[in-house]
N, C-alpha and C positions, 0 to 999 in steps of 0.2 A: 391621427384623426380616425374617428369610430365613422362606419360608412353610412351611418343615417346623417349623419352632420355634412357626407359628401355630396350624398343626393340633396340635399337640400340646397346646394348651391344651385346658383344660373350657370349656364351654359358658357358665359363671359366669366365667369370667380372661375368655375372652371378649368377654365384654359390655363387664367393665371396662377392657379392655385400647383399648375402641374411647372409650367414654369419656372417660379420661385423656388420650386421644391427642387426638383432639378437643378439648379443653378447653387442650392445650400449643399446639396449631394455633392455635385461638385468641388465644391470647398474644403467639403469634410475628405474626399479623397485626398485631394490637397495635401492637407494638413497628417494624414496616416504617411502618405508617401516620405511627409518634411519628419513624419514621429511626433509631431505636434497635435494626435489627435488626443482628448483626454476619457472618452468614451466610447470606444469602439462600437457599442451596441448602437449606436446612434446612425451607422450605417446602414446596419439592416433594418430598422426602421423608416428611417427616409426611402430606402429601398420595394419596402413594403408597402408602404403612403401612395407613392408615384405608380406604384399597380393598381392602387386600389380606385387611385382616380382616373386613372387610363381605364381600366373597366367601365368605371361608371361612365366615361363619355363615349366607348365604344357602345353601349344597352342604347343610351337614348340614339346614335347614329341607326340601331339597327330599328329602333322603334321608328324614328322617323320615316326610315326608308319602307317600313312596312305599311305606315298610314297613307305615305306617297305613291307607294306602287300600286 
């Protein structure tokens, strides 16, 4: 995922969006551990994805808390 298509989610895609991804991370662990995986790179990108969306929801926390304080 390119991070202008990250920021363009809501706050709610968001959340889910880290979730799901997580949860395929998961999987793809899985499947390295059984040797069933068939694309190793596919790690570090999901790896790289669930950073990219942890940042973006960390920026708007810290915006918010700047507009609230």
């Amino acid at each position: 995922m390119d991070i202008k298509d990250i920021r363009k989610l809501s706050d709610e895609d968001l959340k889910k969006k880290i979730i799901s991804t997580k949860e395929e991370l998961f999987t793809k662990r899985m499947q390295q551990a059984n040797g069933t995986l068939e694309k190793p790179k596919e790690l570090y990108t999901l790896r790289k994805t669930v950073a990219k969306l942890k940042t973006v929801q960390r920026e708007r926390e810290i915006e918010e808390a700047r507009n609230n304080g």
